[in-house]
Backbone as a ProteinNet text record, in pm:
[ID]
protein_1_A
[PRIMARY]
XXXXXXXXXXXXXXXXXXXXXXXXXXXXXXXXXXXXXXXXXXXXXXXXXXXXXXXXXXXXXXXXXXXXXXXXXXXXXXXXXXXXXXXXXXXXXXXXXXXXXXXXXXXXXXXXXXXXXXXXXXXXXXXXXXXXXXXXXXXXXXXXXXXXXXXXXXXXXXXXXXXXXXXXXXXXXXXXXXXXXXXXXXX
[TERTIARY]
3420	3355.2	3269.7	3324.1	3187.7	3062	3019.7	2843.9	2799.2	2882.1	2793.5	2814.2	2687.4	2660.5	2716.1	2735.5	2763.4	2665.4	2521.2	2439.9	2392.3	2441.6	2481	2623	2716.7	2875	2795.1	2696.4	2669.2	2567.6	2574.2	2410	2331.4	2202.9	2108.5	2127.3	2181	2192.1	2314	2399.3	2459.2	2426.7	2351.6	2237.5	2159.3	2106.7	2009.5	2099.9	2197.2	2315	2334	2391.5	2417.9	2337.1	2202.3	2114.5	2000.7	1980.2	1953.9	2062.2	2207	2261.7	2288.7	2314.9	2290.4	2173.8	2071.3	1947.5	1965.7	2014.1	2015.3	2150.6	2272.1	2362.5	2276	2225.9	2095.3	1994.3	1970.7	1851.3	1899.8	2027.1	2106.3	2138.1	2166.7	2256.8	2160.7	2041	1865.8	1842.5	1870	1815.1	1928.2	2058.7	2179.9	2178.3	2096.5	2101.8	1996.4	1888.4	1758.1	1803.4	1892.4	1969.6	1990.7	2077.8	2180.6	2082.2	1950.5	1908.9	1903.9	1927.1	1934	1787.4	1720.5	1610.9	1511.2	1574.9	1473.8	1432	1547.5	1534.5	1433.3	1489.5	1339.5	1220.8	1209.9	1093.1	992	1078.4	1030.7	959.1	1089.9	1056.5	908.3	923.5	813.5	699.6	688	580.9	545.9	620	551.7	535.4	540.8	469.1	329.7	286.9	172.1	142.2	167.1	83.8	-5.8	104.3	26.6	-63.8	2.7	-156.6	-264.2	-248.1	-319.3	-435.8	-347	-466.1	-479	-429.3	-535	-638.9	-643.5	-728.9	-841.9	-807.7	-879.4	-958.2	-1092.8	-1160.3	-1161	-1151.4	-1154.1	-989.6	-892.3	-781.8	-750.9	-732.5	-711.6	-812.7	-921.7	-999.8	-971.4	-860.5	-849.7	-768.5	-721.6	-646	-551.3	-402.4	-276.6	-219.4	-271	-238.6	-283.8	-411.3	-525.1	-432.2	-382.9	-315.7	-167	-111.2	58.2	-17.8	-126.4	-171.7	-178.6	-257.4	-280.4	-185.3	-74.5	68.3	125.7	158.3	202.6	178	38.7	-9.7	-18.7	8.1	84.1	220.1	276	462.5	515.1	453.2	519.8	462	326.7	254.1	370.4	346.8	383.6	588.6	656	787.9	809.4	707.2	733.9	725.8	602.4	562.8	663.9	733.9	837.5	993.6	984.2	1095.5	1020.2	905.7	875.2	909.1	822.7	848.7	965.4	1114.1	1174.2	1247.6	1270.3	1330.6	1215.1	1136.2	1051.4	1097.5	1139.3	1188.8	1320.3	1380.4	1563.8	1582.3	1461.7	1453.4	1429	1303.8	1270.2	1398.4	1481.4	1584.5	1708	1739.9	1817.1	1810.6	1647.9	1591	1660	1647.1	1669.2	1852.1	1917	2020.1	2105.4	2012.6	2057.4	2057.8	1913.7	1868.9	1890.5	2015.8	2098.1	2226.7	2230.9	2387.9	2361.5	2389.4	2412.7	2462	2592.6	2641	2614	2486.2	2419.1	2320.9	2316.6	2225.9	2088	2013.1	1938	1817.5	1718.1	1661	1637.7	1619.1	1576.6	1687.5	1834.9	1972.6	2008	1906.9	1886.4	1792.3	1718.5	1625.2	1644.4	1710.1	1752.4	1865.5	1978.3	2070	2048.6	1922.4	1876.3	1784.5	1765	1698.3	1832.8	1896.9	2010.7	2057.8	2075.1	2172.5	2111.5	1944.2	1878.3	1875.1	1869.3	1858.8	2017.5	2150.6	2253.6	2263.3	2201.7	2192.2	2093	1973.1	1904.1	2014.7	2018.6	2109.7	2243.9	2321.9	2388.4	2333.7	2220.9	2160.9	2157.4	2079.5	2060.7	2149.5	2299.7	2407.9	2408.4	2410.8	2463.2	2360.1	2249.8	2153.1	2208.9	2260.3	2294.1	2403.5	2465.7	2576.4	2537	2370.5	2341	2255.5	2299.6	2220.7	2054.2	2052.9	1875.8	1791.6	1909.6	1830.3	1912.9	1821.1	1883.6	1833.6	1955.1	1928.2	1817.5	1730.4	1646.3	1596.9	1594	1573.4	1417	1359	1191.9	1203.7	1250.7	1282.2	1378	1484	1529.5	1404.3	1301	1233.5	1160	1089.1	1021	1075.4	1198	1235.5	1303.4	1343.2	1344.4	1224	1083.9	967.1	985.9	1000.1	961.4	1048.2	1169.7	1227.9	1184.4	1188	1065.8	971.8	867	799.9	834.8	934.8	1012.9	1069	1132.2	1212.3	1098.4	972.8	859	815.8	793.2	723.1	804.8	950.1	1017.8	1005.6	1024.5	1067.2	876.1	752.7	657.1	644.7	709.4	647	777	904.5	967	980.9	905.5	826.9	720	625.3	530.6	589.9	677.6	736.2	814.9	905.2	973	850.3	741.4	664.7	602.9	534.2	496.4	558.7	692	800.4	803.3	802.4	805.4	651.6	570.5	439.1	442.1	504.6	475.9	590.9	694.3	800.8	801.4	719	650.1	522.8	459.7	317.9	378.7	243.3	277.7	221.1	267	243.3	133.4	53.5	-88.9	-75.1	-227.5	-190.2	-204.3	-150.8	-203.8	-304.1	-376.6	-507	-517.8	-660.2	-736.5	-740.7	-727.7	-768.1	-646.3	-490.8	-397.9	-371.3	-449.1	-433.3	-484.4	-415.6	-475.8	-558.2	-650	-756.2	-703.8
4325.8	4252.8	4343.8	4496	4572.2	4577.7	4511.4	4543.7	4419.5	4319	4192.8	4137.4	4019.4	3908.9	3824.3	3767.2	3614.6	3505.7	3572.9	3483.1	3515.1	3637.9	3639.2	3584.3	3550.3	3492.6	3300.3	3232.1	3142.9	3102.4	3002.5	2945.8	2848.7	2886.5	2868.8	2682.6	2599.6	2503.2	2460.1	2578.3	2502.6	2555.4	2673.2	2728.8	2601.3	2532.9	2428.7	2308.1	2332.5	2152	2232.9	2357.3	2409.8	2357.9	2420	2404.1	2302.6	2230.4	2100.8	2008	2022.4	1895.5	1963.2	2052.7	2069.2	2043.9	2061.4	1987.5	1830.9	1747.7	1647.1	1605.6	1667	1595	1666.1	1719.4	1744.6	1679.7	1609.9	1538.5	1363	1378.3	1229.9	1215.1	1368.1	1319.8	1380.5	1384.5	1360.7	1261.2	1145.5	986.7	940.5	1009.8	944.4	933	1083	1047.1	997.3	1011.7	929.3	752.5	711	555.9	565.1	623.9	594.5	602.3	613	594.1	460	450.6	329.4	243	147	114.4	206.3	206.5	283	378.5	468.2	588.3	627.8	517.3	552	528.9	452.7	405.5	490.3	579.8	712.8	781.6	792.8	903.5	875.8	776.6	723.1	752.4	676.9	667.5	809	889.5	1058.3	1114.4	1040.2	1125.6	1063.8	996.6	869.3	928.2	956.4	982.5	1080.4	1256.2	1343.1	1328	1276.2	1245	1209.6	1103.5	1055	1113	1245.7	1337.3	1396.8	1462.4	1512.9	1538.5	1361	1308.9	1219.2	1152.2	1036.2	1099	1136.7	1251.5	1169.9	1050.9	962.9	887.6	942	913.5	949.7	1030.5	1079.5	1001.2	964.1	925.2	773.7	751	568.9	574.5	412.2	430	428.2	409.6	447.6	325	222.3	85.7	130.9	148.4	132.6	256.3	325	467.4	371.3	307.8	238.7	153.3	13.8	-36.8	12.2	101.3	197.9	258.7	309.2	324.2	243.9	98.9	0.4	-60.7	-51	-129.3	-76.5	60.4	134.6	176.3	143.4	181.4	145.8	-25.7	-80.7	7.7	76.6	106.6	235	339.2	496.7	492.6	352.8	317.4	331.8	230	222.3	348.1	392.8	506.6	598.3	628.7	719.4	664.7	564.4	497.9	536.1	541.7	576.7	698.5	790.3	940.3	993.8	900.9	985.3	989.4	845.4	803.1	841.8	894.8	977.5	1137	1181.4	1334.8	1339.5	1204.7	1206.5	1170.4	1106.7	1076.4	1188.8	1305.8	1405.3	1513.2	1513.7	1565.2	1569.9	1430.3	1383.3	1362.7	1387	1418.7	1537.9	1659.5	1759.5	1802	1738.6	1714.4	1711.5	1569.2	1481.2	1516.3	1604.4	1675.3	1784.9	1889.7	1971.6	1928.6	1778.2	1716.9	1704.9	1796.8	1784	1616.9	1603.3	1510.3	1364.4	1371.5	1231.8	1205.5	1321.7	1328.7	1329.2	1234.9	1190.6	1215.2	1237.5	1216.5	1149.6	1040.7	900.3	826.6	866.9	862.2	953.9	1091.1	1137.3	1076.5	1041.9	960.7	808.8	724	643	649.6	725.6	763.1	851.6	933.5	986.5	846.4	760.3	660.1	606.8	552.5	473	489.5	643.1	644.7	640.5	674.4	674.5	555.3	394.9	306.6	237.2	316	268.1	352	466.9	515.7	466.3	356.8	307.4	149.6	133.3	9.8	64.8	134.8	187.2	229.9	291.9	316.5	142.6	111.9	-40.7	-95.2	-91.1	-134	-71.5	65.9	157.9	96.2	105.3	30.1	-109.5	-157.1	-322.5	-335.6	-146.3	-134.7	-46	-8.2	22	-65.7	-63.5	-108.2	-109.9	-269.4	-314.6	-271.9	-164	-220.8	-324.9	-325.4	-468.2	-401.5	-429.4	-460.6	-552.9	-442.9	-515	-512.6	-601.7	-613	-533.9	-545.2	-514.4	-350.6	-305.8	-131.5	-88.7	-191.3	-117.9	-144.8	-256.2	-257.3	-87.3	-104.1	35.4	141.7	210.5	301	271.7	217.6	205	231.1	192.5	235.5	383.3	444.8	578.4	676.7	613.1	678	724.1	561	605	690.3	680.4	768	945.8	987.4	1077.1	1117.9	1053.5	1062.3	1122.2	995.7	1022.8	1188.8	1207.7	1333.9	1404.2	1416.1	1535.2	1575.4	1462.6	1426.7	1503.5	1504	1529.6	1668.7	1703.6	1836.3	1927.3	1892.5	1954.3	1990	1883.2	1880.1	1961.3	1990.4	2072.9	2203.2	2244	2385.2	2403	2351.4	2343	2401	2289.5	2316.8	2424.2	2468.8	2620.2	2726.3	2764.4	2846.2	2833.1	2718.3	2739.2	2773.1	2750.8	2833.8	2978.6	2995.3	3141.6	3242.7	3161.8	3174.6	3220	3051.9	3115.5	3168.7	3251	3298.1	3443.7	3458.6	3539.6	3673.8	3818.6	3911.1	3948.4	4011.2	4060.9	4129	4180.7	4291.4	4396.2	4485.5	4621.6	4692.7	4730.8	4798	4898.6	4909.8	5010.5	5155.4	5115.1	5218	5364.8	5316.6	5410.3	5474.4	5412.6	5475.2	5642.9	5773.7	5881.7	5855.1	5962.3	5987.4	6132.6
-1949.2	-1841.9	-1756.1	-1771.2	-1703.2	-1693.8	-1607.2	-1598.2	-1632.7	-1674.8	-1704.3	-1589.9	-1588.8	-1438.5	-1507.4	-1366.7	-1346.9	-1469.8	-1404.9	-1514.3	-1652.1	-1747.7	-1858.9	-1880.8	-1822.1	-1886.2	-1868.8	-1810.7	-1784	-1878.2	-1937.4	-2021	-1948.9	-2042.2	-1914.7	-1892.1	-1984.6	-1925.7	-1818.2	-1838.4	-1682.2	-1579	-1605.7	-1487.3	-1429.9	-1475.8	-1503	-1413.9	-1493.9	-1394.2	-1276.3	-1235.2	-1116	-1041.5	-1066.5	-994.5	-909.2	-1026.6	-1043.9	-969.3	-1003.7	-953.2	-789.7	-757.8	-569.7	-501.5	-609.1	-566.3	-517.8	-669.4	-620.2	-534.2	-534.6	-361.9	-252.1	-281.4	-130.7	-107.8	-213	-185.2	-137.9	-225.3	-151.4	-46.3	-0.1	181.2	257.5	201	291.9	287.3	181.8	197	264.7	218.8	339.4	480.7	490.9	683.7	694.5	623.7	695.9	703.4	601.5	641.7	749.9	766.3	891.6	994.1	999.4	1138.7	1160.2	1316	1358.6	1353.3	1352.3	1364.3	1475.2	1577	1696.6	1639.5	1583.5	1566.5	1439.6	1326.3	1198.7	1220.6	1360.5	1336.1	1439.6	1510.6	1570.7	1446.6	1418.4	1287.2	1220.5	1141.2	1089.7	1165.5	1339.7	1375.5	1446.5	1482	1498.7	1377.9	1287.1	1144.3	1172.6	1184	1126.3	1232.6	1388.6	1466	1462.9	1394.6	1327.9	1247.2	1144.7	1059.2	1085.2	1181.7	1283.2	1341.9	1480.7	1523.2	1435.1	1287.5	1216.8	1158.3	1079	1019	1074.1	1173.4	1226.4	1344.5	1320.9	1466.1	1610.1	1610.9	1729.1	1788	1720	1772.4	1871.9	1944	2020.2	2147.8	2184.4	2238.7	2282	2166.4	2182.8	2295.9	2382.2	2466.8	2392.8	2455.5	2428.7	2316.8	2401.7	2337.3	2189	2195.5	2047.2	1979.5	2022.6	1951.5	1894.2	1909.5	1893.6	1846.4	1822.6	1745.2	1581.8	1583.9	1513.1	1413.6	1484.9	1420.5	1350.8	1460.9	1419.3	1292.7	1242.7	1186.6	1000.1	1013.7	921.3	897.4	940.1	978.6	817.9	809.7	679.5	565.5	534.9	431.5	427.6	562.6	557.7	476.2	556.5	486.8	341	271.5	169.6	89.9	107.8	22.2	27.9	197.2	187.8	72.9	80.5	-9.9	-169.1	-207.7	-372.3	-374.8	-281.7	-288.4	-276.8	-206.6	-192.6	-301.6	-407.5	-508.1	-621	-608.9	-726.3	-722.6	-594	-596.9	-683.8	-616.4	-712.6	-855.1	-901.1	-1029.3	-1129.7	-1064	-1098.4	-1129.4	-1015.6	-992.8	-1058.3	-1077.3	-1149.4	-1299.5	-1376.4	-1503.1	-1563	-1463.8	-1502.7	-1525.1	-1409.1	-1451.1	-1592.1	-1619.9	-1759.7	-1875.8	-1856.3	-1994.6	-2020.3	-1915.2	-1972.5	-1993	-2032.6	-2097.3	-2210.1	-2279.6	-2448.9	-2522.3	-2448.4	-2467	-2476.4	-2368.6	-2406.6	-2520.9	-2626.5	-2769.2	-2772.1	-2714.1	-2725	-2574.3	-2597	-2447.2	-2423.2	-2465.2	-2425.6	-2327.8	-2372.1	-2323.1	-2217.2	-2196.4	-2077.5	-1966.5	-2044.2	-1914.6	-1857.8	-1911.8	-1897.4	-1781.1	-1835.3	-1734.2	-1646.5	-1591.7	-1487.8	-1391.9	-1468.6	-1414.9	-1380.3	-1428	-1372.8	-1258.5	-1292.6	-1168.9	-1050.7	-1016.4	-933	-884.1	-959.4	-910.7	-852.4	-908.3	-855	-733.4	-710.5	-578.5	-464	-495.4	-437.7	-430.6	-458.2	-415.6	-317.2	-386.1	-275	-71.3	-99.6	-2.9	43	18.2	109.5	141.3	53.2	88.8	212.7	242.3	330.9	485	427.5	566	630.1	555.5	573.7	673.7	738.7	843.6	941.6	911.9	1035.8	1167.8	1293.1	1326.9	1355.7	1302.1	1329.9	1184.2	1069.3	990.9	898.9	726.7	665.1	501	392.7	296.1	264.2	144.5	97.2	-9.8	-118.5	-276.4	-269	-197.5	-279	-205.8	-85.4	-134.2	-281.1	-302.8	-472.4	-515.2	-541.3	-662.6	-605.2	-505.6	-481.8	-514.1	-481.9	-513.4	-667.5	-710.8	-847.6	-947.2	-917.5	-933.2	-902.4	-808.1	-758.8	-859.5	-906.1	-975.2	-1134.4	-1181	-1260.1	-1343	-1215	-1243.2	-1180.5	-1084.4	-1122.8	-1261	-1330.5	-1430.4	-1506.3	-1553.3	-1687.2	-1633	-1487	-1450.4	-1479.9	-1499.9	-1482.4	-1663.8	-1754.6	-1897.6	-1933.9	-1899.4	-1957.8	-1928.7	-1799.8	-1723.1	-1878.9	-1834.6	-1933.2	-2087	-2111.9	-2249.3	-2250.7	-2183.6	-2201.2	-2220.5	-2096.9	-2072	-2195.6	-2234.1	-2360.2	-2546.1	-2541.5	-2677.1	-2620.2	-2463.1	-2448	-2499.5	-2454.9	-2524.4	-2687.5	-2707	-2843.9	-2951.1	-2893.3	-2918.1	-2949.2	-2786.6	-2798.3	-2857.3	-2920.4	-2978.2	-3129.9	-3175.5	-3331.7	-3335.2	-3224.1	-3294.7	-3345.4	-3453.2	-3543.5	-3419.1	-3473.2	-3402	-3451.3	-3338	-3404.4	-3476.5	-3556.1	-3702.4	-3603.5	-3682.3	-3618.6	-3613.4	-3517	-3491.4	-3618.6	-3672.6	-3739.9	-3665.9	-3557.4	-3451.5	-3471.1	-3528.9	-3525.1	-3637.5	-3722.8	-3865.5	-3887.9	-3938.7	-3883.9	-4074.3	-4000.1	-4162.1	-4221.2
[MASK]
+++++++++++++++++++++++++++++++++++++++++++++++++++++++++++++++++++++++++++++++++++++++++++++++++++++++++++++++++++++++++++++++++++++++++++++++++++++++++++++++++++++++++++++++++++++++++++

């Protein structure tokens, strides 16, 4: 056991679940507490994001009155929500891809991606369950469909990106070695 690491006694796929799966209980009990906010409170959240973006992007925001500035907000709250509900269930899908597809055991990748999708969408339902006891907000079928979508296309992104990286390695795996230079041959 002298002199060897931790990460030679380890293969690289449970390097891969280690890593990957603390990713994703971190990325769950980031969508966990962002539930639990109470309505007031997400919709702070939400709307001092949108406000930034706001003075960033928009050169006359700032100039509007206050009203026209919370109009303004308001009137994006539902768009900036949703998207945060695809993106955040497109990060866990991604997340949860990588997971899956260092389980030998499920054979197949198709049986990895499926069940990285799954579980993303039994964790999006769970979540809404979980909203449905906080106050002011409410279970709602068309955030699962959204984040079920977001997952998705997490999952396909994580399943193409890893496929590429995967036939790269193996490229450069079977190329043949160059010949050897003319240049070393003595006369």
């Amino acid at each position: 056991m002298k002199g060897m690491s931790l990460i030679s006694l380890a293969d690289k796929a449970t390097i891969k679940k280690i890593f990957f799966g603390g990713a994703v209980v971190s990325w769950c009990i980031t969508i966990f507490l962002l539930s639990a906010e109470n309505a007031d409170e997400s919709s702070m959240t939400s709307g001092g994001l949108i406000r930034h973006m706001l003075e960033l992007f928009v050169p006359d925001f700032l100039t509007n009155t206050e009203a026209e500035r919370l109009q303004m907000i308001n009137e994006l709250q539902f768009y900036v929500r949703k998207a945060a509900h695809f993106t955040a269930y497109l990060i866990l899908g991604f997340l949860a891809t990588q997971v899956f597809l260092a389980i030998p055991k499920l054979k197949t990748v198709r049986r990895m991606c499926i069940g990285a999708w799954l579980f993303s969408v039994v964790y999006a339902i769970s979540d809404e369950v979980h909203q449905s006891f906080v106050p002011g907000r409410a279970m709602q079928l068309r955030d699962v469909c959204i984040d079920s979508s977001g997952a998705l296309l997490g999952v396909v992104l994580s399943y193409l990106i890893s496929k590429a990286v995967y036939d790269h390695y193996e490229r450069l795996k079977n190329k043949p070695a160059p010949p050897e230079s003319a240049d070393n041959t003595e006369e």
